[in-house]
Residue frames relative to the residue before (quaternion, step in Angstrom):
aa qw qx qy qz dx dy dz
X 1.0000 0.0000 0.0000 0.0000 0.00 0.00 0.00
X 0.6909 0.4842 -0.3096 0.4385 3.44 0.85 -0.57
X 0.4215 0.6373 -0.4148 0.4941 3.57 1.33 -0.90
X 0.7146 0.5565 -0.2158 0.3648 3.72 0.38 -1.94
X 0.7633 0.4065 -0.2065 0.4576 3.79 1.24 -1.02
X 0.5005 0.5984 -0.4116 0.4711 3.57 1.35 -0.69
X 0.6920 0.4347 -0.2900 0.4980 3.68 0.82 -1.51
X 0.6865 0.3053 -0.4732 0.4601 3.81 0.24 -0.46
X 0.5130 0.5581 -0.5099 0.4065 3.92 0.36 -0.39
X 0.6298 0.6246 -0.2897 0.3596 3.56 0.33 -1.33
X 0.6136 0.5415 -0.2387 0.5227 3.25 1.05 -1.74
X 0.7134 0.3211 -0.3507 0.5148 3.76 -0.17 -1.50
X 0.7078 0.3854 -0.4700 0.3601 3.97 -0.25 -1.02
X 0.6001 0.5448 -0.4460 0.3797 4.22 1.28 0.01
X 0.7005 0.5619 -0.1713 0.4052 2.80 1.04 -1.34
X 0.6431 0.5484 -0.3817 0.3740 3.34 1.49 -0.40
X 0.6697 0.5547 -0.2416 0.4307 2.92 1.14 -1.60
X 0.5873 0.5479 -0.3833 0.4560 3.86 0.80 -0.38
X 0.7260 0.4264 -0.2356 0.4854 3.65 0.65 -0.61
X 0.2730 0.7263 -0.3437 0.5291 3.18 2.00 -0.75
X 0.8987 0.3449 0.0608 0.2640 3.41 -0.38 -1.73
X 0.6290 0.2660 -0.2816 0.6740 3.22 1.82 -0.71
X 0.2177 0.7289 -0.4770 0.4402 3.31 0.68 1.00
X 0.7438 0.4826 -0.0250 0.4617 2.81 -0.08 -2.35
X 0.6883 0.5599 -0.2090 0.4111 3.40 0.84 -1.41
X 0.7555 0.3701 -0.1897 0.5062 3.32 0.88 -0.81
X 0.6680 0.3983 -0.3956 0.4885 3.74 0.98 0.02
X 0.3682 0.6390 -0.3694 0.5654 3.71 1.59 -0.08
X 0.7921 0.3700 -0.1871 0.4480 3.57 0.32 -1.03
X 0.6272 0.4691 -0.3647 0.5035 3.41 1.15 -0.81
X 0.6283 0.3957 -0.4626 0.4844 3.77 0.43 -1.05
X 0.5593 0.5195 -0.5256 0.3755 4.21 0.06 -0.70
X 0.5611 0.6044 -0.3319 0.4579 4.03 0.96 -1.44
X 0.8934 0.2929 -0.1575 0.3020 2.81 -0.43 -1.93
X 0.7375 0.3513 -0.3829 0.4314 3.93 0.90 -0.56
X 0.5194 -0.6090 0.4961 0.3364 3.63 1.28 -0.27
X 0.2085 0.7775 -0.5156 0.2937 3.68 1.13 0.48
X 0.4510 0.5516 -0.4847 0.5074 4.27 0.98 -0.39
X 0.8112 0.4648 -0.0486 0.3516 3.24 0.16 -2.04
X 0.7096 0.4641 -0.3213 0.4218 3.15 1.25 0.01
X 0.4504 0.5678 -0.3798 0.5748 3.29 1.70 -1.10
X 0.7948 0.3521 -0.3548 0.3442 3.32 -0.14 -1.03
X 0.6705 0.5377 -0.3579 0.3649 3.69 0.88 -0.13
X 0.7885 0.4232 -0.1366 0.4249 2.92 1.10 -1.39
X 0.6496 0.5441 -0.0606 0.5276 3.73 1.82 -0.81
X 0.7279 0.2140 -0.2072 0.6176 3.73 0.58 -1.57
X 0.7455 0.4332 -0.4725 0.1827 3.34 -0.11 -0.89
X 0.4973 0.6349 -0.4159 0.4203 3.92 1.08 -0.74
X 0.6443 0.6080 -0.2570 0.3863 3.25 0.74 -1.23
X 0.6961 0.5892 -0.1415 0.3852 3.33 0.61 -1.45
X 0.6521 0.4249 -0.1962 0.5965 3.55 1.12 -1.92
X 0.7266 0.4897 -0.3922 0.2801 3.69 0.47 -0.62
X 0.6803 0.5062 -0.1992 0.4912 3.18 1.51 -1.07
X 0.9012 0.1232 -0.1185 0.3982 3.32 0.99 -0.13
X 0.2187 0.4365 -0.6497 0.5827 2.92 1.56 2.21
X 0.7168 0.4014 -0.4167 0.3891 3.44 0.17 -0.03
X 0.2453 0.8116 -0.4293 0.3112 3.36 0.94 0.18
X 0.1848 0.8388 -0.3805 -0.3428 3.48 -0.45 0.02
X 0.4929 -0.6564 0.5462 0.1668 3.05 -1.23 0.76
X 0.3640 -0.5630 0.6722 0.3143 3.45 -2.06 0.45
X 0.5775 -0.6254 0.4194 0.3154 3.12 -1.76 0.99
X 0.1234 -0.7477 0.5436 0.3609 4.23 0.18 0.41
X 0.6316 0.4789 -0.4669 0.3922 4.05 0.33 0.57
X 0.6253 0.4877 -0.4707 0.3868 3.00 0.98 0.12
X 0.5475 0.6289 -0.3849 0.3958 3.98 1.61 -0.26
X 0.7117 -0.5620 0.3281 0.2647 3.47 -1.12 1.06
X 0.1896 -0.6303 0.6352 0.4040 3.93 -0.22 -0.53
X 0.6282 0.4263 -0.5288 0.3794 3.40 0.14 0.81
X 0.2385 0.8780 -0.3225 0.2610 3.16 1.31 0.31
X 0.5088 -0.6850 0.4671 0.2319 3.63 0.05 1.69
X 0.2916 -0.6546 0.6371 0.2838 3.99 -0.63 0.64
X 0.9014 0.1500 -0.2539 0.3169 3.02 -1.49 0.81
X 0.3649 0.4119 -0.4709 0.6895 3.74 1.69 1.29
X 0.4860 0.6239 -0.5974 0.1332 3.50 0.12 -0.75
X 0.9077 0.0520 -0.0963 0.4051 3.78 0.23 -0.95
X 0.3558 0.8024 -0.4062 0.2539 3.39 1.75 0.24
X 0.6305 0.4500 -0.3405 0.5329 4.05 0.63 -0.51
């Protein structure tokens, strides 16, 4: 009988700690939702990142290419 209670104890102290955790999990996710914390990283973090890395880029001047310019060379070199 005790064997029988140790194993059902085990079970509830899983079953707790999982709900425990998808708990946690779900109020983690809800604050990200509700303050907009995606949309911000990505505003305040990727996007700087991005414009910096790729204004500095360099680029060919397209006014400096002929209007005789062969379609499909135009920006390939």
């Amino acid at each position: 009988m005790k064997k029988a209670k140790k194993k059902k104890n085990k079970a509830v102290r899983f079953v707790k700690k999982t709900l425990g955790i998808a708990a946690l999990a779900y109020a983690g996710l809800f604050c990200v939702f509700y303050y907009d914390l995606d949309g911000k990283l990505l505003y305040y973090v990727v996007e700087p990142f991005m414009k910096n890395h790729f204004d500095n880029m360099e680029r060919r001047d397209p006014h400096t290419v002929p209007y005789e310019q062969i379609e499909g060379e135009y920006m390939s070199k």
